[in-house]
Residue, then its C-alpha position, 0 to 999 in steps of 0.5 A: x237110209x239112214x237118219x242122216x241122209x233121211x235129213x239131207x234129202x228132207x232139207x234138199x226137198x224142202x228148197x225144191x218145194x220152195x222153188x216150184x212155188x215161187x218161180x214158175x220159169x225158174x222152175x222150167x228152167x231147171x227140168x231142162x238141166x241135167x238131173x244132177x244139177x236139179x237139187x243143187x239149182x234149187x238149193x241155191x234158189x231156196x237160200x236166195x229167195x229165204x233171204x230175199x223175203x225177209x226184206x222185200x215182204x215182211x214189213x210188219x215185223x223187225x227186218x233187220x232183226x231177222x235178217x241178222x238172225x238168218x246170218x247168223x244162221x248162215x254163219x253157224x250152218x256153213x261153220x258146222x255143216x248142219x242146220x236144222x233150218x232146213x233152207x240153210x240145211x241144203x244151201x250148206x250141204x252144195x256150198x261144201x259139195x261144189x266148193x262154192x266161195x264165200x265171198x260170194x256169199x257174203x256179197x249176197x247177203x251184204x246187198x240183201x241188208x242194203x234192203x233194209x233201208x229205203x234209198x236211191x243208188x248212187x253209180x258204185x252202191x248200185x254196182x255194188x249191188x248188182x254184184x250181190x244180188x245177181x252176180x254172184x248168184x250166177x257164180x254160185x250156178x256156175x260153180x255147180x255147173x263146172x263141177x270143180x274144173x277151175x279153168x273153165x269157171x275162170x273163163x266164164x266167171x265174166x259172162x255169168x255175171x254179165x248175165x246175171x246183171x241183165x236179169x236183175x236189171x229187168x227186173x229193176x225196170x220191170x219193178x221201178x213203180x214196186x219199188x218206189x211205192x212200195x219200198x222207197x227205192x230208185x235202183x238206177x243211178x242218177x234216175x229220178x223217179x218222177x222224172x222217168x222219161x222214153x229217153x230215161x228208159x233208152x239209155x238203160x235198154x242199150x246198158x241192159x241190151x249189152x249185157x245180154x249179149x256178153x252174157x250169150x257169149x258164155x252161155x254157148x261155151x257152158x258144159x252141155x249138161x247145164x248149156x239148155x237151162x240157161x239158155x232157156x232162162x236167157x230166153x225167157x228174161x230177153x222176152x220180158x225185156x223185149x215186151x219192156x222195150x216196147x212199151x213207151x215210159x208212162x205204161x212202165x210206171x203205171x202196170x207191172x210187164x209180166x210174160x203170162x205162165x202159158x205163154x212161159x210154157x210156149x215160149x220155153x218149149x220152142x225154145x227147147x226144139x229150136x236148140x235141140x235141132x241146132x244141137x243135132 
């Protein structure tokens, strides 16, 4: 093996490692996908979590300093095909491979800086937002997924995003007292904080309920080698948000819903024999 390729395989590890210790669904998620997405997959989560830890845990420094020195990093590594952060490394290296769109890059790394101040989102920011947080994140899968055939992505694009939102406004639900407390943001438009109420909560369900099932509607149709994982994701985030729902408002701002590890290991492998027995 040569030096080069030495560098490559180092820097695509390095996000594998990453992954597994910061995502342990992620992670079941991509053993279930074909053996040829796995490095891509976690080159994509290692790039997305790298940026989102800069705003979201390191409040004692200047956030704002060393996330534009991550984009210019980011610039520089996509410009030159190298970097010797070894993150940065191996999200290139999959953004050339599978011809992964700059401007979803960019839109990602625009919400990412939207982080950095503490603010309540009105309906076009918070659609915005979503878009480059979650979205395009599931594009950037998605162009993996389809492995250059542009028709095919055309006709899911609508569906990954849609899928991607669901997780991502979970996750907002989930976090609403983190995220006020901790960080001075209310993500859902027009909502109040202090005024979150059951009928508050409803009506983001029902918004959050219909991306899920726009979203299933393209999982179906993906290549076979990537359909499991992602559906095992979907899996795995409709649980959380089935337990969220039944939760009244008040337990939602006063304890963080989680899915225990185990019950994340269960869950998935029953799910795995459910798909693989309607696959035969």
């Amino acid at each position: 093996m040569d030096h080069v390729a030495l560098f490559d395989q180092t820097s695509l590890a390095c996000s594998k490692l990453i992954t597994k210790r910061y995502s342990t669904s992620f992670t079941l998620g991509i053993r279930t996908l074909d053996p040829r997405f796995h490095l891509p997959v976690y080159a994509v989560y290692g790039f997305v979590r790298w940026a989102d830890e800069i705003v979201d845990t390191f409040h004692d420094y200047d956030k704002a300093a060393l996330f534009a020195d991550f984009r210019r990093q980011t610039d520089e590594a996509l410009a030159g095909g190298l970097s010797l952060n070894p993150v940065l490394h191996s999200f290139q290296l999959m953004v050339r491979r599978y011809g992964i769109d700059r401007e979803f890059i960019d839109a990602f790394l625009k919400s990412m800086e939207m982080d950095l101040e503490d603010r309540s989102y009105h309906q076009s920011m918070y659609e915005e937002y979503i878009y480059g947080s979650a979205e395009v994140v599931g594009l950037m899968c998605l162009r993996i997924f389809c492995e250059g055939d542009a028709a095919l992505f055309e006709k899911l694009q609508e569906p990954a995003r849609r899928l991607g939102s669901a997780f991502q406004k979970v996750n907002f639900l989930r976090d609403i007292r983190s995220d006020y407390e901790e960080r001075g943001r209310v993500y859902f438009p027009g909502v109040s904080y202090e005024r979150f109420d059951d009928a508050v909560k409803r009506e983001i369900e029902a918004d959050i309920r219909a991306d899920f099932e726009a979203g299933y509607a393209g999982i179906v149709q993906l290549p076979r080698a990537a359909r499991l994982g992602v559906y095992l994701a979907y899996v795995y985030y409709l649980k959380l948000f089935h337990k969220i729902r039944q939760l009244p408002a008040a337990r939602i701002l006063g304890e963080r819903v989680r899915v225990p590890d185990n019950t994340k290991l269960l869950l998935l492998m029953g799910s795995y024999f459910r798909y693989r027995l309607r696959a035969i």
